[in-house]
PyMOL Python script that loads the backbone (N, CA, C, O; Angstrom):
from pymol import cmd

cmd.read_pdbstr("""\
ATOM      1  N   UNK A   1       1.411 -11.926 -24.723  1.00  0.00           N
ATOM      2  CA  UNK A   1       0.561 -11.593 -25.834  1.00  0.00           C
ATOM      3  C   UNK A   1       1.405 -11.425 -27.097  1.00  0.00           C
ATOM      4  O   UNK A   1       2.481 -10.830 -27.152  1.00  0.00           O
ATOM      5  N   UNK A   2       0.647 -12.149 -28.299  1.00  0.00           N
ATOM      6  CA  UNK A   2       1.583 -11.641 -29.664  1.00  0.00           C
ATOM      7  C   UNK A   2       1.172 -10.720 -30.116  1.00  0.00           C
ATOM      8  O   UNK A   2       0.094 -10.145 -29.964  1.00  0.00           O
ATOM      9  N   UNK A   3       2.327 -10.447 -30.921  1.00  0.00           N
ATOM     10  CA  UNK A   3       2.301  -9.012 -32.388  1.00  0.00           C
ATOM     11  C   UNK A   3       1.710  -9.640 -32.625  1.00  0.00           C
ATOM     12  O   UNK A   3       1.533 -10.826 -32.349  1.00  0.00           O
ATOM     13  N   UNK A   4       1.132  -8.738 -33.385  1.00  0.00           N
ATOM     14  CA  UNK A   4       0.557  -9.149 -34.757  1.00  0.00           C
ATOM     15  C   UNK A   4       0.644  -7.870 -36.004  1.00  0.00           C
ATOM     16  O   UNK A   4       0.362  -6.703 -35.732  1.00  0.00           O
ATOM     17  N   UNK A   5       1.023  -8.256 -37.203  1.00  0.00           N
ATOM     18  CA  UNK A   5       1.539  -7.362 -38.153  1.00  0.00           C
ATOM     19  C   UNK A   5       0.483  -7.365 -39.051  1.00  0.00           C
ATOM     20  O   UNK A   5       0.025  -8.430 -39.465  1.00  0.00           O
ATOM     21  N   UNK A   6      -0.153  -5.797 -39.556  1.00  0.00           N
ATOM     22  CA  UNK A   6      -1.390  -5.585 -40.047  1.00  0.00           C
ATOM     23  C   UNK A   6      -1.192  -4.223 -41.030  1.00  0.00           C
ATOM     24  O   UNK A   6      -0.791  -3.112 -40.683  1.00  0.00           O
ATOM     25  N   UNK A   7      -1.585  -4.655 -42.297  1.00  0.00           N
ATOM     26  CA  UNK A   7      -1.355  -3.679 -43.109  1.00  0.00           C
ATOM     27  C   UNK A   7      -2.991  -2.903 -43.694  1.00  0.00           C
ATOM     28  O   UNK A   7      -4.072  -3.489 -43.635  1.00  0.00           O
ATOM     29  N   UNK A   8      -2.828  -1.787 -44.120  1.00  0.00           N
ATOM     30  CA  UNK A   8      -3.929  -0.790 -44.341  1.00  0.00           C
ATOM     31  C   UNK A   8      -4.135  -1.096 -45.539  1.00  0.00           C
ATOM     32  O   UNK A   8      -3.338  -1.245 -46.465  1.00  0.00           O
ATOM     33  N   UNK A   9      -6.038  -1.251 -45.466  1.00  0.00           N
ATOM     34  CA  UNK A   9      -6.549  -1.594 -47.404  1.00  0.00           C
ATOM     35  C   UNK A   9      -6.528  -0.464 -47.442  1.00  0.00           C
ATOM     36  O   UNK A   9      -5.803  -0.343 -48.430  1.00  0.00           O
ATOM     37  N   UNK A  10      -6.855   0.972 -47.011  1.00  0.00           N
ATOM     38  CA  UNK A  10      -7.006   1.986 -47.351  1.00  0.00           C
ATOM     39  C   UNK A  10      -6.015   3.188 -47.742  1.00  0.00           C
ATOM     40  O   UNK A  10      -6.289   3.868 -48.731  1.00  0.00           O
ATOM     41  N   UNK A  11      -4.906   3.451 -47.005  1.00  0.00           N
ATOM     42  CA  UNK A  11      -3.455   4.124 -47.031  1.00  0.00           C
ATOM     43  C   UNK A  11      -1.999   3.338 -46.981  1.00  0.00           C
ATOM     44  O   UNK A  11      -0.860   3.783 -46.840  1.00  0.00           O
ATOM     45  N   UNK A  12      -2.623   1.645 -47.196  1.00  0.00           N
ATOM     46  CA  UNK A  12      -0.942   0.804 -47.189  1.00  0.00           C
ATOM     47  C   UNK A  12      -0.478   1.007 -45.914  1.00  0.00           C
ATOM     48  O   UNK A  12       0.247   0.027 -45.744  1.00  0.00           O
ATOM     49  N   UNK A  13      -0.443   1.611 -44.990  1.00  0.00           N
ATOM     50  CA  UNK A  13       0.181   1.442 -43.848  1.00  0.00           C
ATOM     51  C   UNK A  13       0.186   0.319 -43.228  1.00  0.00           C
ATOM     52  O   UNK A  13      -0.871  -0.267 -42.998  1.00  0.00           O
ATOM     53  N   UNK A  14       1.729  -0.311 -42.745  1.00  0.00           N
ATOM     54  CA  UNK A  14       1.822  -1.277 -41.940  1.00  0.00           C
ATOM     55  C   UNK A  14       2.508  -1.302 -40.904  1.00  0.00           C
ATOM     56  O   UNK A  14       3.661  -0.882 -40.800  1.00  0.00           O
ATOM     57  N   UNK A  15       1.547  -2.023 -39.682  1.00  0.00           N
ATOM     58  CA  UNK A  15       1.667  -1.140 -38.568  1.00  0.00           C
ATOM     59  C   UNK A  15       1.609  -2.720 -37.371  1.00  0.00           C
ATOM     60  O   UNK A  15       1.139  -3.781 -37.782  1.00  0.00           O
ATOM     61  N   UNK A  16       2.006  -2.610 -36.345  1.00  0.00           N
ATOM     62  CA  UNK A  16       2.133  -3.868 -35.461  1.00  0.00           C
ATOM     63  C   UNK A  16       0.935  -3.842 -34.603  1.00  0.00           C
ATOM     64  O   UNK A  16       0.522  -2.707 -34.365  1.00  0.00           O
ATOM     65  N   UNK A  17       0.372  -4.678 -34.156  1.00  0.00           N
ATOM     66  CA  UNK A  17      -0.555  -4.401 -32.908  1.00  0.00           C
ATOM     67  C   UNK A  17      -0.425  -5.740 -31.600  1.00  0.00           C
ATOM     68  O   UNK A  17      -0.458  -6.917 -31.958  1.00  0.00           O
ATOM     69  N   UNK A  18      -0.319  -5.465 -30.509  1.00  0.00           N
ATOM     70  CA  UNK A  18      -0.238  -6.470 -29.581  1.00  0.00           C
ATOM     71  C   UNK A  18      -1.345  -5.987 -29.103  1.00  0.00           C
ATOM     72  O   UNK A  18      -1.655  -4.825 -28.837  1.00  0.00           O
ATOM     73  N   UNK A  19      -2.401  -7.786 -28.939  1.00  0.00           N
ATOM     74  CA  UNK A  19      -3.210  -8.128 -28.416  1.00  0.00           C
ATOM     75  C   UNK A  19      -3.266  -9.441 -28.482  1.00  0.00           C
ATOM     76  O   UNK A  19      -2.368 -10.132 -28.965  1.00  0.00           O
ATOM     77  N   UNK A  20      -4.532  -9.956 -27.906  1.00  0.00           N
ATOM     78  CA  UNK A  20      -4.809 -11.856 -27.836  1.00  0.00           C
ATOM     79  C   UNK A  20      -4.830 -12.439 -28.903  1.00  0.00           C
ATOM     80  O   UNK A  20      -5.617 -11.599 -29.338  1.00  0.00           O
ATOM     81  N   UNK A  21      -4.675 -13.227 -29.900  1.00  0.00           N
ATOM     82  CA  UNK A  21      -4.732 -14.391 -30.391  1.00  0.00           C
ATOM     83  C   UNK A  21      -6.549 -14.085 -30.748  1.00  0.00           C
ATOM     84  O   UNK A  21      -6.965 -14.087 -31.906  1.00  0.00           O
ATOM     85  N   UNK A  22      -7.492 -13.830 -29.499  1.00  0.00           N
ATOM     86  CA  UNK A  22      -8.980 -14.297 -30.065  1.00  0.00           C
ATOM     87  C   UNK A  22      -9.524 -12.893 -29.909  1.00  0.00           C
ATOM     88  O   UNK A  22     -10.740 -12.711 -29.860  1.00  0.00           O
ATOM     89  N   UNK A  23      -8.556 -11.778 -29.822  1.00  0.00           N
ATOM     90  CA  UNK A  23      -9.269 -10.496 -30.479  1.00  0.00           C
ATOM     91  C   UNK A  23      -9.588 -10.411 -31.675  1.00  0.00           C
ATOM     92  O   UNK A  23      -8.883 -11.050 -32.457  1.00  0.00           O
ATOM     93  N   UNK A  24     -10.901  -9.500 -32.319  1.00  0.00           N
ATOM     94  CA  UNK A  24     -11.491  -9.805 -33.473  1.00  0.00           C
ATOM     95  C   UNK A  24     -10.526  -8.714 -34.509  1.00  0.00           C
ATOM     96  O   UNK A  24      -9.854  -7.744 -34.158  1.00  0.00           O
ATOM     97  N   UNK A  25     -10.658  -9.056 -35.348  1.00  0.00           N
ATOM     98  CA  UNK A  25      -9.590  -7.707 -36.585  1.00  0.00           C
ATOM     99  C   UNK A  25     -10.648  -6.981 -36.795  1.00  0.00           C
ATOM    100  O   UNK A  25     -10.277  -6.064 -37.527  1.00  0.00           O
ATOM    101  N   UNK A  26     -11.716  -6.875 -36.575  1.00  0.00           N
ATOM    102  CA  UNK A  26     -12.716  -5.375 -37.091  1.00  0.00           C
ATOM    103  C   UNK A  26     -12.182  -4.761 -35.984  1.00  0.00           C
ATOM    104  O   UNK A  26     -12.525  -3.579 -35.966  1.00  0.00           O
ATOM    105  N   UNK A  27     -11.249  -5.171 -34.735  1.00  0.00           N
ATOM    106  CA  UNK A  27     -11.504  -3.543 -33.824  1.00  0.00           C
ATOM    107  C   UNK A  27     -10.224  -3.280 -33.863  1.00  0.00           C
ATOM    108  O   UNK A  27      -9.715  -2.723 -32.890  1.00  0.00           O
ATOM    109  N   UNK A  28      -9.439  -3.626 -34.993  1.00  0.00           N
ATOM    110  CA  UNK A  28      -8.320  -2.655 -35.313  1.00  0.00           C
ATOM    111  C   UNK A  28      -8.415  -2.350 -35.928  1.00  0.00           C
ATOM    112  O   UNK A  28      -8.953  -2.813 -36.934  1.00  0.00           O
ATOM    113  N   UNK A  29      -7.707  -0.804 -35.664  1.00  0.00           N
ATOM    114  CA  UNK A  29      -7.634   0.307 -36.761  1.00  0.00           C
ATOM    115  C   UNK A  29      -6.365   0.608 -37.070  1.00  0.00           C
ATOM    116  O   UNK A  29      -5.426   0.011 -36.545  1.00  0.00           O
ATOM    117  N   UNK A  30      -6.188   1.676 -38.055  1.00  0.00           N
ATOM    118  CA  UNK A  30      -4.993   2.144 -38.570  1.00  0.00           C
ATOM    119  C   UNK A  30      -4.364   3.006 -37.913  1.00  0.00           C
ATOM    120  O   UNK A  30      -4.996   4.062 -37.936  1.00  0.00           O
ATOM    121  N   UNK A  31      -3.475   3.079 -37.363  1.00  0.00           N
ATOM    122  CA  UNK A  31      -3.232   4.502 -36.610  1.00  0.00           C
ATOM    123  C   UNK A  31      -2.644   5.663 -37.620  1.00  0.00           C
ATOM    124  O   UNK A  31      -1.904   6.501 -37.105  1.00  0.00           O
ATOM    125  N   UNK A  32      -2.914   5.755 -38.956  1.00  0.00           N
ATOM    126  CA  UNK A  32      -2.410   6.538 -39.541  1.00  0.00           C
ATOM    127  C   UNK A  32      -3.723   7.519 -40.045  1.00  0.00           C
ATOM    128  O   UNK A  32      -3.812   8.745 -39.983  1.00  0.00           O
ATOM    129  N   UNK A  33      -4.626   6.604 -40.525  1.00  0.00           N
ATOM    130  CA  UNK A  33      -5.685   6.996 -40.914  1.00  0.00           C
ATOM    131  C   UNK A  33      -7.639   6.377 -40.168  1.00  0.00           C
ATOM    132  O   UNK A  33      -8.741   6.888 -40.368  1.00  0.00           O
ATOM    133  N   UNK A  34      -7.309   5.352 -39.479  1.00  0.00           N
ATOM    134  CA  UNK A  34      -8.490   5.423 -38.380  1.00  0.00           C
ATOM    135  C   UNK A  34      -9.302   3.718 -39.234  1.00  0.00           C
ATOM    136  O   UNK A  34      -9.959   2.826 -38.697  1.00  0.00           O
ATOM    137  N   UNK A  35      -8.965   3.846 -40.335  1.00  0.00           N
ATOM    138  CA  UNK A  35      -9.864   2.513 -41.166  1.00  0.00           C
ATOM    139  C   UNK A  35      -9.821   1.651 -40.391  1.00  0.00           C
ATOM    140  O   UNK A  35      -8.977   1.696 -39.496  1.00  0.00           O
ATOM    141  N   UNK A  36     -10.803   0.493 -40.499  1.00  0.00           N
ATOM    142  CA  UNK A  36     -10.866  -1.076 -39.500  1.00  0.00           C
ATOM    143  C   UNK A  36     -10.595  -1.557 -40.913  1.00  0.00           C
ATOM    144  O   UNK A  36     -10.407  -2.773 -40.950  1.00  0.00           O
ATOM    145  N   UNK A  37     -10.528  -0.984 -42.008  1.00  0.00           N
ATOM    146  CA  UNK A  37     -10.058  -2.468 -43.139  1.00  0.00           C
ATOM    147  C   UNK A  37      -8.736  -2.855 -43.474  1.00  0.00           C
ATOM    148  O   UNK A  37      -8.052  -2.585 -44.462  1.00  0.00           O
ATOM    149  N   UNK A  38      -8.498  -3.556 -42.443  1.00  0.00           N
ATOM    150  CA  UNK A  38      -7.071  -3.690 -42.475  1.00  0.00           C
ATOM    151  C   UNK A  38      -6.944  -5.275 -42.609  1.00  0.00           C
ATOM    152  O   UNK A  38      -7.839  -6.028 -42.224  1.00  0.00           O
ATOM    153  N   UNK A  39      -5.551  -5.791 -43.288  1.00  0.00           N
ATOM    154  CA  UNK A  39      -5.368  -7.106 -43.273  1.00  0.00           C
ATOM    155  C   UNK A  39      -3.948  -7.828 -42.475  1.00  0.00           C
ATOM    156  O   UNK A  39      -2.747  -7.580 -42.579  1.00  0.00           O
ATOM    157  N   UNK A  40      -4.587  -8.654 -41.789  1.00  0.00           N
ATOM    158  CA  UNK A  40      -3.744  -9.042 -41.055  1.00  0.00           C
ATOM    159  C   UNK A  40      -2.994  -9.893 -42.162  1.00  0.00           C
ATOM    160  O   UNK A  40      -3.449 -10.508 -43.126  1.00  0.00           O
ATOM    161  N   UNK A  41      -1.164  -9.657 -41.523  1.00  0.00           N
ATOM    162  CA  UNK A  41      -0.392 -10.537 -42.693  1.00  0.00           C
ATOM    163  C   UNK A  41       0.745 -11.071 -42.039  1.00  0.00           C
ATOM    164  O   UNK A  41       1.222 -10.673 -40.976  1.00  0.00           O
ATOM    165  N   UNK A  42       1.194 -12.119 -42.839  1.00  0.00           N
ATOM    166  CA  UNK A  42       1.743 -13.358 -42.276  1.00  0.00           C
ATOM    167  C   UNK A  42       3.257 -12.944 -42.080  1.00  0.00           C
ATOM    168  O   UNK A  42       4.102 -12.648 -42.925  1.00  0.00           O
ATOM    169  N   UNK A  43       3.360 -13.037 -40.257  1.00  0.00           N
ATOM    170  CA  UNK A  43       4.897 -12.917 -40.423  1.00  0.00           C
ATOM    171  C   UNK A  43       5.819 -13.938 -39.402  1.00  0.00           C
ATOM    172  O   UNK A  43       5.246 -14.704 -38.628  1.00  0.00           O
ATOM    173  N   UNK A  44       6.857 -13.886 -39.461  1.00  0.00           N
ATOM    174  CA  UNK A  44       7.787 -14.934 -39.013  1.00  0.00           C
ATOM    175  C   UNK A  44       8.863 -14.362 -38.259  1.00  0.00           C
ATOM    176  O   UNK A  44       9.120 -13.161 -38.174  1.00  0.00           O
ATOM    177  N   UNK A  45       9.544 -15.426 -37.654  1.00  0.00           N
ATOM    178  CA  UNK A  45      10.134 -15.073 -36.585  1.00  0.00           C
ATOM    179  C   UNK A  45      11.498 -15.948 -36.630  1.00  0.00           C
ATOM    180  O   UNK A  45      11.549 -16.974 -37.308  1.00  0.00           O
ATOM    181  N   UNK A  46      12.424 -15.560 -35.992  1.00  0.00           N
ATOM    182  CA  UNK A  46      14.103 -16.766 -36.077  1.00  0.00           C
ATOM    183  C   UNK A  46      14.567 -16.755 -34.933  1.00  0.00           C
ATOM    184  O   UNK A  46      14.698 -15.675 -34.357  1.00  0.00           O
ATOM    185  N   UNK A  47      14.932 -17.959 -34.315  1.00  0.00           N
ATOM    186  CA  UNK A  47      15.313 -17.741 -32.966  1.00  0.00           C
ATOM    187  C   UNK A  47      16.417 -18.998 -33.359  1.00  0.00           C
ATOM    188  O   UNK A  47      16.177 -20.092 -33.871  1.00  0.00           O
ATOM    189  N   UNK A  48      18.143 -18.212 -32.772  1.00  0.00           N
ATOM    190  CA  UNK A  48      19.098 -19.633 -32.779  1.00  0.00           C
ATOM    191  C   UNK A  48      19.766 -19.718 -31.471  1.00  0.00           C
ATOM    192  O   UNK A  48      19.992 -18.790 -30.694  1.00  0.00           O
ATOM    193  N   UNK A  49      20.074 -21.075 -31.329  1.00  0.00           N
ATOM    194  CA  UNK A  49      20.544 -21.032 -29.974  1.00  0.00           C
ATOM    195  C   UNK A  49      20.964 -21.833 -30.130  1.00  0.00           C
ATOM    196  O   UNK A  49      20.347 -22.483 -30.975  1.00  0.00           O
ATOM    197  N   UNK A  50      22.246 -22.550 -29.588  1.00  0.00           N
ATOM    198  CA  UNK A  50      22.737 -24.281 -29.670  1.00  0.00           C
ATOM    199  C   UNK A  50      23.698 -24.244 -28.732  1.00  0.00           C
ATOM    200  O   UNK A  50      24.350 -23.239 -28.447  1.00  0.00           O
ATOM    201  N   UNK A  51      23.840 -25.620 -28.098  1.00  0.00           N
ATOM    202  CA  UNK A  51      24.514 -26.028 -26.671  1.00  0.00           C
ATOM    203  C   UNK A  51      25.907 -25.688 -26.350  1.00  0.00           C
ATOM    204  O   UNK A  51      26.343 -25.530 -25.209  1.00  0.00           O
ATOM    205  N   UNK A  52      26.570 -25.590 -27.445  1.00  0.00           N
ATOM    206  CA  UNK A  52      27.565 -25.262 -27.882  1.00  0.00           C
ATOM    207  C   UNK A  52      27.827 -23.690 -27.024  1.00  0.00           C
ATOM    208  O   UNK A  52      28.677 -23.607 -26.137  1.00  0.00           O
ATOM    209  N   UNK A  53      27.191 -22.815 -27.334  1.00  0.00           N
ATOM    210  CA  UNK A  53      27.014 -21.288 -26.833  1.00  0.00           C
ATOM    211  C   UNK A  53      26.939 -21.243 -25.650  1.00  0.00           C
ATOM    212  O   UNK A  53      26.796 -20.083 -25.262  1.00  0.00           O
ATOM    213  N   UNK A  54      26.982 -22.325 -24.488  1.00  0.00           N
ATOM    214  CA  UNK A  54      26.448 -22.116 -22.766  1.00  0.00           C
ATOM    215  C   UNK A  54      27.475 -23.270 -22.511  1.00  0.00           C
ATOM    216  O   UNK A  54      28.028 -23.416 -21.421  1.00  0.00           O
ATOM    217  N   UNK A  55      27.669 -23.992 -23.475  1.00  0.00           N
ATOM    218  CA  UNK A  55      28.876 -25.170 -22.700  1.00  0.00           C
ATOM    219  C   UNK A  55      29.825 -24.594 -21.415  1.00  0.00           C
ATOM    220  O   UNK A  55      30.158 -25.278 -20.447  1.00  0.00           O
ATOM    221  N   UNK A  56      30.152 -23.286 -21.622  1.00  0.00           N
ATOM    222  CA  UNK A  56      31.088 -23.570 -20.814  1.00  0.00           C
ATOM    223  C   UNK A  56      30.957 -22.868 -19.522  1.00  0.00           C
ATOM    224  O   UNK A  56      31.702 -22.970 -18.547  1.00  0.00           O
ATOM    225  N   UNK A  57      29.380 -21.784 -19.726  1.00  0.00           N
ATOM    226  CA  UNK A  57      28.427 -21.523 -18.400  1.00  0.00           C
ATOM    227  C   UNK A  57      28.010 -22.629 -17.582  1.00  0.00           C
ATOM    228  O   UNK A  57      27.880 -22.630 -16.358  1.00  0.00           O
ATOM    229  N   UNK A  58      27.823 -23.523 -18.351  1.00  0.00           N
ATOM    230  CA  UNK A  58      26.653 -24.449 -17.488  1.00  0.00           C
ATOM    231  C   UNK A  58      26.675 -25.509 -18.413  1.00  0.00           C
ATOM    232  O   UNK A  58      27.200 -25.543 -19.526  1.00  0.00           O
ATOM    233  N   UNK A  59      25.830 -26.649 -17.611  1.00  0.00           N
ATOM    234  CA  UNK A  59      25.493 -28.478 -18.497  1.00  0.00           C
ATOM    235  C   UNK A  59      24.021 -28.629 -18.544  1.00  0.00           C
ATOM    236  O   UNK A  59      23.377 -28.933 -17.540  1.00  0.00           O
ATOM    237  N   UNK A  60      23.484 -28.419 -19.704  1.00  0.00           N
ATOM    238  CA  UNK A  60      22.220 -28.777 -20.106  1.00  0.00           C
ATOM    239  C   UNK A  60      21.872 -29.818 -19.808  1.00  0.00           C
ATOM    240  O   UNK A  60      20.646 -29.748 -19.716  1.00  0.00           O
ATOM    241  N   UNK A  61      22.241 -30.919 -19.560  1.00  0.00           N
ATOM    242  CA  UNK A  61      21.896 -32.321 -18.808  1.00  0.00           C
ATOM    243  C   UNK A  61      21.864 -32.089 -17.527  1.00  0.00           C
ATOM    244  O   UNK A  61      21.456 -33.115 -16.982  1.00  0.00           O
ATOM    245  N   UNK A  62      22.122 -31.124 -16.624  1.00  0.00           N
ATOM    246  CA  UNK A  62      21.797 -31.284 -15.287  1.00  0.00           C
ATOM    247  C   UNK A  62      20.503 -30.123 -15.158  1.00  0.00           C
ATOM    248  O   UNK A  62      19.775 -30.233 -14.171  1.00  0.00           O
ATOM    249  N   UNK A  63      20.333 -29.460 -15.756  1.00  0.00           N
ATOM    250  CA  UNK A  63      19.525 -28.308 -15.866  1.00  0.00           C
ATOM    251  C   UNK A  63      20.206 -26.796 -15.268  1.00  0.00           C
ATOM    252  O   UNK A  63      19.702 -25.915 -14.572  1.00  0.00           O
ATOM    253  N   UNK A  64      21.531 -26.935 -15.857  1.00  0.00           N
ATOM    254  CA  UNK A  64      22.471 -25.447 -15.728  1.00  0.00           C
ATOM    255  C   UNK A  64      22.548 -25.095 -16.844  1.00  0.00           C
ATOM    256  O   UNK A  64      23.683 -24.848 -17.252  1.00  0.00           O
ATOM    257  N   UNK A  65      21.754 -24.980 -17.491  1.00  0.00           N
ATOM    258  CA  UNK A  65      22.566 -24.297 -18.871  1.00  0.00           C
ATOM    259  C   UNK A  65      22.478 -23.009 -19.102  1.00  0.00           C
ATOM    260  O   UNK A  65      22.618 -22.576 -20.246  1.00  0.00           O
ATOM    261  N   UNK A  66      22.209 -22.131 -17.951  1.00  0.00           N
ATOM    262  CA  UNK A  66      22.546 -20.946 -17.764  1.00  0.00           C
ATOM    263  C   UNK A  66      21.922 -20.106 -19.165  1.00  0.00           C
ATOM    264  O   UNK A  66      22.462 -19.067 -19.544  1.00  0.00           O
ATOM    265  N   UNK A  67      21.155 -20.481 -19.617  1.00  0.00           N
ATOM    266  CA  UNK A  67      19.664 -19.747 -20.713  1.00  0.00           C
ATOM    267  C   UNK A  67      19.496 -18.924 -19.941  1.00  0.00           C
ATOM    268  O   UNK A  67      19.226 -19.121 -18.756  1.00  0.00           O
ATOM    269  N   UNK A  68      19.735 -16.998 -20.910  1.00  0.00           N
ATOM    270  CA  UNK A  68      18.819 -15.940 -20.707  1.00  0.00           C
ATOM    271  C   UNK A  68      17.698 -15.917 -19.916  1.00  0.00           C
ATOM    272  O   UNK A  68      17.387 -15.371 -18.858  1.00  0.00           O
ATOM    273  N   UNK A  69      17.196 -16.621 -20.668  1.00  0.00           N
ATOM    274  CA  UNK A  69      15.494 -16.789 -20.174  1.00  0.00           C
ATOM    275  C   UNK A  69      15.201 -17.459 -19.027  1.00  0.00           C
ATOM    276  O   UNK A  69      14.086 -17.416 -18.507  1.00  0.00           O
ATOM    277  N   UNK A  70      16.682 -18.451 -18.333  1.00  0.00           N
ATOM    278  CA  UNK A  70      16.329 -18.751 -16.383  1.00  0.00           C
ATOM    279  C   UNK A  70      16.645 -20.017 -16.633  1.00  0.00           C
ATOM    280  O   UNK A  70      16.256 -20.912 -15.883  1.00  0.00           O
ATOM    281  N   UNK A  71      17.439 -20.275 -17.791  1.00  0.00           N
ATOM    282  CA  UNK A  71      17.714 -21.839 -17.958  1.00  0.00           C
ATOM    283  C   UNK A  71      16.459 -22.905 -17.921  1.00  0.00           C
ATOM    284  O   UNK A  71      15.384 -22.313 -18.010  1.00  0.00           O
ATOM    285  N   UNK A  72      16.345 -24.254 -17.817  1.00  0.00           N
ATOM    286  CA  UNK A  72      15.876 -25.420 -18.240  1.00  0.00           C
ATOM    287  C   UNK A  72      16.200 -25.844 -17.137  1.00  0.00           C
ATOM    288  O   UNK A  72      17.283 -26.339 -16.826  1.00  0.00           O
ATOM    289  N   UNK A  73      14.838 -25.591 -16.169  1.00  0.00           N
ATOM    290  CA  UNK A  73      15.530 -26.358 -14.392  1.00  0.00           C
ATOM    291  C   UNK A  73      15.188 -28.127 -14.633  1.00  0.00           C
ATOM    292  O   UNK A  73      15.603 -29.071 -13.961  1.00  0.00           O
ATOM    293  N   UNK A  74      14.307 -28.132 -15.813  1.00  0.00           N
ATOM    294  CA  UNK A  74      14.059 -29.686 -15.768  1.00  0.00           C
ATOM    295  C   UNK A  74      14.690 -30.555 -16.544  1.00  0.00           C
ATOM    296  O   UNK A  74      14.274 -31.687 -16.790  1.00  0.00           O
ATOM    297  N   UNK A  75      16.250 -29.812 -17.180  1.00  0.00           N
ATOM    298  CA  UNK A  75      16.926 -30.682 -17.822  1.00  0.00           C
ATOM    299  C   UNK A  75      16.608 -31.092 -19.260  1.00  0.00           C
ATOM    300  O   UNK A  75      17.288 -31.842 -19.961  1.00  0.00           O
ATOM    301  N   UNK A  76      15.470 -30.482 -19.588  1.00  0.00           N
ATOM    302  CA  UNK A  76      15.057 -31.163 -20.826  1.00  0.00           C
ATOM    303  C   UNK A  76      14.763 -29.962 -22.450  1.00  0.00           C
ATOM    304  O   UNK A  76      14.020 -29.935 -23.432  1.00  0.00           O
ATOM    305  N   UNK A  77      15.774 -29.223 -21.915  1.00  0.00           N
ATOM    306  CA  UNK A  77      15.377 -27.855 -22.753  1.00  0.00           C
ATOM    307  C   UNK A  77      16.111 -28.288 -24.576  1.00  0.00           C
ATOM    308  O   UNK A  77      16.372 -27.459 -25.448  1.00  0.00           O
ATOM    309  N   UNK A  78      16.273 -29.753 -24.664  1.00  0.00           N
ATOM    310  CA  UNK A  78      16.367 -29.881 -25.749  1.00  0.00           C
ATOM    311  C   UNK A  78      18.100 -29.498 -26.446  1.00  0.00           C
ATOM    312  O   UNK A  78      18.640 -29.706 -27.532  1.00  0.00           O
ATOM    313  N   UNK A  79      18.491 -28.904 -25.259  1.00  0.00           N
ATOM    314  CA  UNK A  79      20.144 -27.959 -26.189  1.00  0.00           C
ATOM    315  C   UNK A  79      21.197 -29.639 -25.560  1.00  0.00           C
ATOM    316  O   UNK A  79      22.427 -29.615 -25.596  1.00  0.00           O
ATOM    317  N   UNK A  80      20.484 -30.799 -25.094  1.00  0.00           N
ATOM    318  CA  UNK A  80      21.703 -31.966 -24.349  1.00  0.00           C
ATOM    319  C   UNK A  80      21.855 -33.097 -25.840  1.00  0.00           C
ATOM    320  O   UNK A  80      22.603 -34.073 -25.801  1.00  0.00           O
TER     321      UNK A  80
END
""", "prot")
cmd.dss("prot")
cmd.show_as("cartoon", "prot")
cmd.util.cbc("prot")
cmd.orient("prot")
C-alpha cells in the first residue's frame, strides 16, 4: 500500500496516510485537528542503484545480483 502525503485546509498540517490507491480523500482526516478538508499533494520519490554496486556479490546476467530486495531470479532486472 502507498503513502500518501496530505496537507490540512484548515490548520496547515501535513501529515502521511497509508492506504489504497482507490480510498476516497473525504475519509481522511487530520490527526491534528479532525477536518476531512484536506488536500492531497504531490510527492516524489528517488531510488539509485547501478550494477556497478553488486558486481562483485553477484552477475546480473545470470540472475545473482544479490539485490536487497531477493535479487532478479529472471535475469532481467535491468542492472546487465
Amino acid at each position: 500500500m502507498p503513502i500518501y502525503e496530505y496537507k490540512c485546509s484548515e490548520c496547515n498540517t501535513k501529515f502521511e496516510v497509508l492506504h489504497k490507491s482507490t480510498a476516497k480523500q473525504d475519509d481522511v482526516s487530520c490527526p491534528n485537528c479532525n477536518s476531512v478538508k484536506n488536500k492531497k499533494l504531490f510527492s516524489s520519490f528517488s531510488s539509485s542503484i547501478n550494477s556497478d554496486s553488486y558486481s562483485s556479490s553477484g552477475d546480473c546476467s545470470t540472475g545473482q545480483c544479490n539485490l536487497p530486495s531477493g535479487g532478479c531470479s529472471s535475469g532481467l532486472c535491468g542492472l546487465n
